[in-house]
Structure formats: structure tokens, C-alpha cells
C-alpha positions in Angstrom: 118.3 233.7 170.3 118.5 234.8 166.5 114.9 234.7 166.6 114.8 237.2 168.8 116.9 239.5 166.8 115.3 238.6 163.8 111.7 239.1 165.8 113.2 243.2 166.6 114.4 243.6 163.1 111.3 243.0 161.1 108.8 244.5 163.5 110.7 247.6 163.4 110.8 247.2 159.3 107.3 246.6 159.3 106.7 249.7 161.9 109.0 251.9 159.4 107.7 250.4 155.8 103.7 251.1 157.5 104.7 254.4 158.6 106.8 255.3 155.5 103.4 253.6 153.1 100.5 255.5 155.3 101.7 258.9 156.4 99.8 262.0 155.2 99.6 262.5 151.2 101.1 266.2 150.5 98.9 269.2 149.7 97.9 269.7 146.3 100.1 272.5 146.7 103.3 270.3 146.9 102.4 268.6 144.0 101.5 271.2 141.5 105.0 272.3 142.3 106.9 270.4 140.1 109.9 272.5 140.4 110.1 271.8 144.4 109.5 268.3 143.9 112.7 268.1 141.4 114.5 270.5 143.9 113.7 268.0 147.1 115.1 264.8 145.5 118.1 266.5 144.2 118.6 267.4 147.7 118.1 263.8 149.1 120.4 262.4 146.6 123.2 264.6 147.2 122.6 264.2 150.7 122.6 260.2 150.7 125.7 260.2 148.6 127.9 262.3 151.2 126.4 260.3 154.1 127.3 256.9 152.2 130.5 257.8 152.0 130.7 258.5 155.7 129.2 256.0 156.5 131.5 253.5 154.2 134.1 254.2 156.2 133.0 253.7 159.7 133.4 249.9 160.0 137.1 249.9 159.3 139.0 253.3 160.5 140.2 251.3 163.5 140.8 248.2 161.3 142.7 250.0 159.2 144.9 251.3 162.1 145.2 248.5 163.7 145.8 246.5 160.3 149.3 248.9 160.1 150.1 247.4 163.2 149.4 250.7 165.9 148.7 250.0 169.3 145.8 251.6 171.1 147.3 254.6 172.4 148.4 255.9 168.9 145.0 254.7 167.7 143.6 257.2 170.4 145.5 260.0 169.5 144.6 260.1 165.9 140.8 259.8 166.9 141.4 262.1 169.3 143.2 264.4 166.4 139.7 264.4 164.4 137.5 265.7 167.1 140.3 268.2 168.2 140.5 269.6 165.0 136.7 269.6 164.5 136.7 271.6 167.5 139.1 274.2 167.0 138.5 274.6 163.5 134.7 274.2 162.9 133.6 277.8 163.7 136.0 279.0 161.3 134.7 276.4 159.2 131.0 277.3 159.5 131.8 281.5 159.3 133.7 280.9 156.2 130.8 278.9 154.7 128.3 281.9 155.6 130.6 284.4 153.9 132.1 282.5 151.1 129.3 280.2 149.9 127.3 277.5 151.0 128.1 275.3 147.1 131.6 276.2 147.7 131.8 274.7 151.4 129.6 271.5 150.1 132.7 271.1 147.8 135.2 271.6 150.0 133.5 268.8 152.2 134.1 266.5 149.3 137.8 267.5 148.6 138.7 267.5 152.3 137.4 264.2 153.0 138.8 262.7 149.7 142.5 263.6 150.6 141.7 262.5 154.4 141.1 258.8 152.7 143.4 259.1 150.5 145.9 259.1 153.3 144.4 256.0 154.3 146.7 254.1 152.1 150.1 255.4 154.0 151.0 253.2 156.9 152.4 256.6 158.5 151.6 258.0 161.6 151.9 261.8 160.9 150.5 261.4 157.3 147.3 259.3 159.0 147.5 262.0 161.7 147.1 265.1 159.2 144.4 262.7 157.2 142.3 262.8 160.7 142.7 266.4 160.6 141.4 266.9 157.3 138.1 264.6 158.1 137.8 266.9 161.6 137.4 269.7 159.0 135.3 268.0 156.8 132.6 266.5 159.4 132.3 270.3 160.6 131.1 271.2 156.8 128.7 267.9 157.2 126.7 269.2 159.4 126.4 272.3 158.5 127.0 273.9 155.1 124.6 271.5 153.3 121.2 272.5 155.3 122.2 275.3 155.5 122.9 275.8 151.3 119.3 273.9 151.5 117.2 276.2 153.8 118.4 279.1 151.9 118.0 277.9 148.4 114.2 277.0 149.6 113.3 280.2 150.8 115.2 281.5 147.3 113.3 280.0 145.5 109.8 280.9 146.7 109.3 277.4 148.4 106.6 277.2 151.8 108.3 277.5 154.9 106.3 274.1 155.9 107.3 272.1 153.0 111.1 271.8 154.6 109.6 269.4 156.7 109.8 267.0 154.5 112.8 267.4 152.6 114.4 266.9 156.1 112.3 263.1 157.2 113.3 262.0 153.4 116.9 263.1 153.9 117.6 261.5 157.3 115.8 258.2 156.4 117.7 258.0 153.3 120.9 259.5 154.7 120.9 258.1 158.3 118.7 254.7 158.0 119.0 253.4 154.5 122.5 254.2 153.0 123.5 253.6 157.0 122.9 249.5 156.3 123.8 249.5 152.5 126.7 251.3 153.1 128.1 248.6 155.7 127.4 245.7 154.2 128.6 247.0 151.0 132.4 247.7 153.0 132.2 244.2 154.2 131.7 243.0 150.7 134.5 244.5 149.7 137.2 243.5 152.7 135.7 240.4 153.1 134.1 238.9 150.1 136.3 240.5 147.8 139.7 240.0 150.1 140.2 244.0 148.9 141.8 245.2 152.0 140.9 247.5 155.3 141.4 250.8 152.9 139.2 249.6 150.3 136.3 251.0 151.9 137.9 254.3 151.8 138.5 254.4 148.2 134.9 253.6 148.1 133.4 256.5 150.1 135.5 258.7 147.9 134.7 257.8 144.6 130.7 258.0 146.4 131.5 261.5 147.5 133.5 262.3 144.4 129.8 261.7 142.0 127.4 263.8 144.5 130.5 266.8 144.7 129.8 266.1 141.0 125.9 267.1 141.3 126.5 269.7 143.3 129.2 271.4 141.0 126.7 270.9 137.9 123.0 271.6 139.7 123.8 273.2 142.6 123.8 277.3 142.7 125.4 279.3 145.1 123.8 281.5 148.3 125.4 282.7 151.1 124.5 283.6 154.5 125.9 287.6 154.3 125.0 288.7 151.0 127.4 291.9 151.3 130.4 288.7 151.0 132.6 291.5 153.0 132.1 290.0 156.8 135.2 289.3 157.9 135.5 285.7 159.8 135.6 287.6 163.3 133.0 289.7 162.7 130.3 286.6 161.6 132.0 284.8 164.8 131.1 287.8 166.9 127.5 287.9 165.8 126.9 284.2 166.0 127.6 284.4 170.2 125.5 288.0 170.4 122.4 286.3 168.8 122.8 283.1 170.7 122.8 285.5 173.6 120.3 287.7 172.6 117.9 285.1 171.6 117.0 282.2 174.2 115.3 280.5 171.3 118.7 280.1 169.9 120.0 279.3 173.1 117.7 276.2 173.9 118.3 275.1 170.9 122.3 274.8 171.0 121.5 273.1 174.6 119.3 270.7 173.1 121.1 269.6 170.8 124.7 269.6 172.8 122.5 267.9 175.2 121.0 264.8 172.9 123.8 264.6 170.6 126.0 263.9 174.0 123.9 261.3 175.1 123.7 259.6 172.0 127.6 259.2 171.7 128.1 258.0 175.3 125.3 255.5 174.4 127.1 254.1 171.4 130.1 253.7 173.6 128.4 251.9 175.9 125.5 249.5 174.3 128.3 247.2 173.9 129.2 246.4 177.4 125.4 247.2 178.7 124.3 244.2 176.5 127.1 241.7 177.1 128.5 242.9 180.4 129.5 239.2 181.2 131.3 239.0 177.6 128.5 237.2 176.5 127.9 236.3 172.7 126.1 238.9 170.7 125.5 239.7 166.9 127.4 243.1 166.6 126.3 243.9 162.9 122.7 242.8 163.8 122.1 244.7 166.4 123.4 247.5 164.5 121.1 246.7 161.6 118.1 246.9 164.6 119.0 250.4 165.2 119.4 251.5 162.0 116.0 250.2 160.7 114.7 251.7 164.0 116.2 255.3 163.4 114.4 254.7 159.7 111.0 254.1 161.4 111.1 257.5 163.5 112.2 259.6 161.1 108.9 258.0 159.0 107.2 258.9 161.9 108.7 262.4 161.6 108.2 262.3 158.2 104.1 262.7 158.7 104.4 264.9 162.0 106.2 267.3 159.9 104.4 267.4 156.5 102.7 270.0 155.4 99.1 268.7 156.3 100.0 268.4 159.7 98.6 270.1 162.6 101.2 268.8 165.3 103.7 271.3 166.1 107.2 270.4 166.6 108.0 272.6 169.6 105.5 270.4 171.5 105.9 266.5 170.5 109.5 266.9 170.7 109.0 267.1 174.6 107.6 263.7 174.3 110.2 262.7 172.4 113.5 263.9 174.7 110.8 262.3 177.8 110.8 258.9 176.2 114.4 258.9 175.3 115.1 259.6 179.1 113.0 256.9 179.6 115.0 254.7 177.0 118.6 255.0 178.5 117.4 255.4 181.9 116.4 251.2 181.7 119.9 249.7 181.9 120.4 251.6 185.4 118.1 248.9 187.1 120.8 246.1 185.9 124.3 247.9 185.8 124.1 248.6 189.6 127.6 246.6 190.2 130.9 248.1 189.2 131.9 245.3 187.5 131.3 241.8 186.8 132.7 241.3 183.7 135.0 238.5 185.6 132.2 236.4 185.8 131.7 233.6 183.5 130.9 234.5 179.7 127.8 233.5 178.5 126.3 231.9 175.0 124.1 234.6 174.4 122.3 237.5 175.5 121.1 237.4 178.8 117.4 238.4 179.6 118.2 241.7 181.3 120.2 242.2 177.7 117.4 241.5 175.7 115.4 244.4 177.9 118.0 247.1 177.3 118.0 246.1 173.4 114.3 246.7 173.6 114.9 250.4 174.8 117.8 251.1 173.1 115.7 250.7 169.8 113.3 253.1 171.4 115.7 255.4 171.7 117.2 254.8 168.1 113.1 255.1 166.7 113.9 258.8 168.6 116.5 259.5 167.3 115.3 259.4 164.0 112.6 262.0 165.2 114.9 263.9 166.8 117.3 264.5 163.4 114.5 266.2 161.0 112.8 267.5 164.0 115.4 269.2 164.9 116.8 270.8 161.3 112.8 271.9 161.0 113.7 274.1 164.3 116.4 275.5 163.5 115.3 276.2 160.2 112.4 278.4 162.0 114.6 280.6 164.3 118.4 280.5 163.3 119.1 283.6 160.9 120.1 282.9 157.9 123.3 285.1 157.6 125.1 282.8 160.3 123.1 280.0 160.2 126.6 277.6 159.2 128.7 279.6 162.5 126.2 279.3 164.7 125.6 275.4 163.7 128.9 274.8 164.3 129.0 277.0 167.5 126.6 274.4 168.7 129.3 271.5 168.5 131.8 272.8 170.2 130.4 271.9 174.1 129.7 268.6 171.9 133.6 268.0 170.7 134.9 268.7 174.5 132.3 266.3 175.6 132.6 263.4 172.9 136.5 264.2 174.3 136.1 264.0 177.6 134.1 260.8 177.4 136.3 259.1 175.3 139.0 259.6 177.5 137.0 258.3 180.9 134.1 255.6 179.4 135.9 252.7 181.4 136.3 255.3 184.9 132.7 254.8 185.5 130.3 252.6 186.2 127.2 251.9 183.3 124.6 252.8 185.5 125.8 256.4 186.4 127.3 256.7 182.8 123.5 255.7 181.1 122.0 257.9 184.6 123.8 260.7 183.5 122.4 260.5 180.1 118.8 260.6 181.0 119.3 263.5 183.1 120.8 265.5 180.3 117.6 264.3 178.4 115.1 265.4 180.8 117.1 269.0 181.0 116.2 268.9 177.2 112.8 268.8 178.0 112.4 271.4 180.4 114.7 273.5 177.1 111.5 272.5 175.3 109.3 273.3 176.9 110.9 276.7 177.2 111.3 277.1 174.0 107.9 276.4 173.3 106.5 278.9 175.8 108.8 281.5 173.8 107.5 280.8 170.4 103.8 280.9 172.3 104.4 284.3 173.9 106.0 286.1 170.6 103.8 285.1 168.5 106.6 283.3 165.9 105.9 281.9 162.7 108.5 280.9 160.2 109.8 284.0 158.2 109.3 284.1 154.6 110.3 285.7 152.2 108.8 289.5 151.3 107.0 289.2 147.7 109.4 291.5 146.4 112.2 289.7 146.6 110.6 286.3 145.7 110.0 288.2 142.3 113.8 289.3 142.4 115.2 286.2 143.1 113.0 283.6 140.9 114.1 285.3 138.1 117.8 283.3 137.7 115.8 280.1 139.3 114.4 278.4 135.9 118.3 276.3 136.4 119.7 274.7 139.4 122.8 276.6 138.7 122.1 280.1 139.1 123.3 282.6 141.1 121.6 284.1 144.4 121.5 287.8 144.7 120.3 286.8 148.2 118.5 284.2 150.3 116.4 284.8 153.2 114.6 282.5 155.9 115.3 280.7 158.6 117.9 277.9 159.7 119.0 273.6 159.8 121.1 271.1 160.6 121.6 267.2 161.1 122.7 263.7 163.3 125.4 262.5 163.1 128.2 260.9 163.7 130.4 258.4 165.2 131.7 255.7 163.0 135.7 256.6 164.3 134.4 257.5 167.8 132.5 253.9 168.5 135.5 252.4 167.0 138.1 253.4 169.1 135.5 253.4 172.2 134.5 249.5 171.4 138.2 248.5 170.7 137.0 246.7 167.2 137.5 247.5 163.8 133.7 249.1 163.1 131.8 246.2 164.2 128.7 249.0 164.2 128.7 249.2 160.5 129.2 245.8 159.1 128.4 242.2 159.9 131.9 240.8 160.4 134.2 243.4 161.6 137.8 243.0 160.5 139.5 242.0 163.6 137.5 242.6 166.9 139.4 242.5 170.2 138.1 240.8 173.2 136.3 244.2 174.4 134.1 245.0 172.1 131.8 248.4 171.4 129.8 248.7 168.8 128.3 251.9 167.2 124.7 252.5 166.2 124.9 255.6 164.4 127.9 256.8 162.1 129.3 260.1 161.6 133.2 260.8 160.3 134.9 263.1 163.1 
């Protein structure tokens, strides 16, 4: 059976290296612009450095819990604590990013999640409970103030609207694929190989965050989404839900990705018990390694799709791509049609049926990593600029009631509805598509840029990294995510999804394919 895993693994490595090696060369355009190229892999670094230390810490949050000795119900409630407080207070979050600064909210990213591990090292409830609070906080700012500081610091600086593109695919298959695998073996290194502890892997991901909130303080200049700096946080919160209103464009797109993002979490509760629903014997970090390579190989694919030399538009391949992911999680339906059977006999191995669904739930991890840069390159097109960080974070909320709700009822249901249910919200997300194409056809849309004018304004204070904005303008992003603490507590394990031996699994065992701090 190893073979077999071993057989996935490097076909999807050689799928994502030969995509990666042969996708488009960039315009002549990109390359004479020495300044964008410097500006793009500043951008990826700092970006890889706050998603290794998310990352880092995935495998062991529910270790590290358990490891104090709390039983599952308290484990619950301080998972439960994150995504509350991403919930209530990720609006406010995003608005105060728009008004206050984009660098400044990147920075408070870093300092939030740095005292939410450093409560780590407390065997307290309450002091572990407000740490989860702080990381709620933080994992808002993720996904939003740092493409959001990127998108208007392009358009600042005179950059094409289709170069974005590509700073996006680099970003997510560094980010998300890459620092995704180094990042868990390097945990297990330290817990196992070095006998460190459950909270070493904390201290890791903060000294990693620590260095790139070091970058961005020394290269990183400000912009902010309303210029005037005098919005008040209920004014910005107002406008965010009249232009989701008044734009459907906005509007599919907060479906959409409610929509996916939802699927994806109840499918990293559940690969677990879809692929050994007998208790049968799988490789945990293995698996995990499958996806992740997987995820690296779409967004390669995304990578060329959304280069500048491209003539694919986004607005129509990403109907494929929510199709084929319906497709994807709609397969273990045809062998989850019992309730339960998880009394039967365990197993050696994965079954046949198992080695199916792991088939498609790579597919759907190679789409995912389309989906991530994909998606950012949208938004990016038609979120304004001025509350591009609230409205980002509007977008989570139906996410963080969902990611609740779920969490609360995975076991109430059987797999096949659970995995049904996914691919219908998939295939509403391609009907959103298709609307959302159909607008952009009808109105004629192409990204905003800049007016000369201000270009010429603006470059002047560009020559640095550090200087700053008078005022940005152009369109809108944002990223995956994800689910390190969520998978955790779903699967009953100590992070199994990000590292090869997790600390101390219990009997039921869920493992997570993509990480994200909540």
C-alpha cells in the first residue's frame, strides 16, 4: 500500500514541478521592470514567512491541550473561542485596517499572534482561552490586510493590472504548498526528534513571524484604503454592505467564496473517516503531504492561466474549476451510503473504495490551489479599494457561523449527505460564475488602473520600499486558508494534518489538508 501513496505523491510532484518548469515566460514587459520583480518576491517572502508560522503551529494546538491534560469539551470551547472571536471581531478588524493602514494591520498580525503563542506555555484555561482570542483576531488580519496592502501598493506604484496574477500563483504555492510541508515536518523535528515539547512549535512560528514583521517594518510603506484617514469604523462598515448590495459582482463573489471555503473545511473534517471508515490503517502525514503537493500543482497551473501572456480569462475557467470540485467531493457519496459501519472489523490498510476517494480528494486539493490565486485575481478586479480589508472580512462571517455550526454537528450526519451537501454548494458556485461572468460581459469591465496623473504623483516617494502613500487606487484580493486548530479538534488528534507522527492521536482520528490559524 505505500506504493500507492508514494505512486500519488510523485505524480502529483512531477505534475506540479512540469507545470511550475513549462508555464508561459513573462512579457518582456515584466522583465524590464526590475523594480516589480524586486517588489513581487518581497511580497512572496513576507507572505511565506506569516503562513509558516501558521502553519507551524497546526500539527500541535490540540496536542498541546491535550498535553495539559483538558478533556475534549474544554478543548472545544477554546477552538470554538477562535472562530467566535474571528467572527465578531473581524469586520472591525478589516475596517480598521482600511482606515488606519494596511503595514500597520500586517504588524498587528504579527504582535497578536505572537502573544496568542506565547500563552501557549500556560497550562491555564482562561489564559489559553484569551490566547485563542488573540489568534481569532489575528487570522482575520491574515486574510485580509496583507492582499489588500499588496493590491494597493501595485496599483501605487504604476504596476499592470495583469501582472497581479502572478504575484498571487507564486504566493499561494509558496505560502499554501511549500512552507505547508516544510513547516510540518520541521514541528515534528522539533517535538519529536528534538524531545522539545508540544509548545515548541509555537515558539517557532513566532520567532518566523517575528523576522517577516521585521521586513515589513523596514521595506514595507504604508497605503490605506480611505485616504481622508477620517472614516469612522461604522461608517466603512456601512459602505462595505451598500456596495456588496449595490454590486452583484461583489455579491457573487462573497457567495463564492463562503460557498468553497465551506466545503473545503467540512472536507478536512471528514477525509479522515471517508478514507478509513472501518478504522482501517492509513498514513495521516502522507496523505497530508498528497494534498499539499497537489494544491502546489494547481496553483502552478494557475500560475500560467493567470500570467500576463495569457489569453484565458478567469471569470470563465473558474466554472470548470467549482464543476470539477463538485465532481471531486461528490465521489465518496457512492460508498458512504450506510450510517455507520465503523463497528465492523478494522482493516490493515486502505480499502479500494479509499484509495478512490484519495484519488478525488487530490483533485479537489489540485483545485484548490486554482481556486486561492484565482480567486485574489477577482477580487482584485472588482472590490474597491477603500474597503477592500471590511468587505474581505465581511465575506467570512457566513464562513465562521458555518465552520461553527459544522464543528458542532460533523458526527450528526452521515458522510454521504455531509460530502452531498458540499457539492451542491459547489455547483451553486458555478451558476455564481457564471453570473458573474455574464456581468463583467454585459458592462464591459476591465480592471481599473490608475489615471496617469496620479501614477506621476505617487511614483515620486516610490524609489524605497518605505515610503509613504498619498493614495492608492485599483481594485481588490484575498487568500485560502485555514484550518490547522479546526481539523484538530474535528479529527480528535494532535495535528496529524501537518506532520508525520502526530503527538498523541486518539482512536478517532481526522486529519487536515490545508492549515489556517482561527
Amino acid at each position: 500500500m505505500e506504493l500507492f501513496y508514494a505512486v500519488i505523491f510523485g505524480t502529483m510532484a512531477f505534475v506540479a514541478a512540469g507545470l511550475e518548469f513549462f508555464k508561459p515566460s513573462e512579457s518582456q514587459a515584466v522583465n524590464a521592470r526590475k523594480d516589480f520583480v524586486a517588489f513581487r518576491l518581497n511580497y512572496v517572502i513576507v507572505y511565506s514567512l506569516m503562513m509558516a508560522g501558521d502553519w507551524l503551529q497546526g500539527p500541535y494546538v490540540y496536542a498541546l491541550y491535550q498535553h495539559y491534560g483538558f478533556d475534549r469539551t474544554a478543548i472545544g470551547q477554546l477552538f470554538i473561542a477562535g472562530f467566535g472571536s474571528s467572527l465578531l471581531f473581524g469586520t472591525l478588524v478589516g475596517s480598521l485596517a482600511d482606515v488606519s493602514g494596511r503595514k500597520k494591520a500586517a504588524l498587528t498580525y504579527v504582535a497578536t499572534y505572537t502573544f496568542g503563542c506565547c500563552t501557549k506555555h500556560f497550562n491555564n484555561f482562561y489564559i489559553l482561552l484569551v490566547g485563542r482570542l488573540f489568534c481569532g483576531v489575528a487570522t482575520s488580519l491574515l486574510y485580509s490586510a496583507f492582499e489588500s496592502w499588496l493590491v494597493a501598493e501595485h496599483f501605487k506604484r504604476g504596476f499592470e493590472a495583469s501582472w497581479l496574477g502572478t504575484t498571487f500563483s507564486k504566493a499561494v504555492f509558496m505560502g499554501n504548498g511549500l512552507m505547508a510541508i516544510v513547516a510540518g515536518l520541521f514541528a515534528q523535528l522539533l517535538v519529536s526528534n528534538f524531545s522539545l515539547g508540544p509548545v515548541a512549535p509555537f515558539d517557532a512560528a513566532a520567532a518566523v513571524m517575528i523576522a517577516g514583521g521585521l521586513m515589513v517594518l523596514f521595506t514595507w510603506s504604508e497605503n490605506y484604503g480611505d485616504s481622508s484617514n477620517k472614516t469612522s469604523l461604522q461608517e466603512q462598515a456601512v459602505k462595505a454592505g451598500k456596495a456588496i448590495i449595490a454590486d452583484p459582482k461583489i455579491a457573487m463573489l462573497g457567495a463564492m467564496q463562503s460557498l468553497f471555503e465551506g466545503s473545503m473545511y467540512t472536507f478536512v473534517f471528514l477525509w479522515t473517516p471517508a478514507l478509513s471508515p472501518r478504522g482501517e490503517t492509513i498514513p495521516h502525514g502522507m496523505i497530508f503531504a498528497c494534498f499539499m503537493v497537489s494544491s502546489m500543482a494547481g496553483s502552478a497551473l494557475a500560475g500560467s492561466l493567470l500570467s500576463s501572456t495569457s489569453k484565458v480569462r478567469v471569470e470563465r475557467y473558474m466554472q470548470a474549476v467549482f464543476g470539477l470540485s463538485a465532481i471531486a467531493l461528490f465521489v465518496p457519496v457512492f460508498f458512504h451510503t450506510t450510517t455507520k459501519d465503523t463497528e465492523s472489523k478494522a482493516m490493515l490498510g486502505i480499502s479500494t473504495s479509499g484509495q478512490i476517494q484519495l484519488v478525488a480528494f487530490c483533485a479537489f486539493e489540485f483545485m484548490v490551489g486554482v481556486f486561492w490565486p484565482s480567486m485574489m485575481k477577482m477580487r482584485s478586479q472588482h472590490v474597491p479599494e477603500e474597503i477592500r480589508s471590511t468587505i474581505i472580512n465581511f465575506f467570512r462571517i457566513p464562513l465562521n457561523i458555518f465552520v461553527c455550526l459544522v464543528l458542532y454537528n460533523v458526527g450528526s450526519f452521515p458522510l454521504a449527505v455531509m460530502f452531498g451537501m458540499c457539492s451542491v454548494f459547489l455547483l451553486v458556485c458555478v451558476l455564481c460564475q457564471q453570473r458573474l461572468e455574464y456581468l463583467v460581459r454585459a458592462q464591459g469591465y476591465s480592471p481599473v488602473s490608475p489615471e496617469p496623473e496620479i501614477i506621476a504623483e505617487s511614483a515620486k516617494g516610490i524609489e524605497g520600499a518605505c515610503t509613504e502613500p498619498e493614495e492608492q487606487i485599483g481594485p481588490g484580493s484575498s487568500q485560502r486558508p485555514i484550518q490547522h486548530q479546526v481539523d484538530d479538534f474535528a479529527t480528535g488528534q494532535g495535528g496529524t494534518v501537518h506532520s508525520q507522527a502526530p503527538l498523541s492521536p486518539l482512536p478517532c482520528t481526522m486529519v487536515d489538508d490545508s492549515a489556517s490559524q482561527t
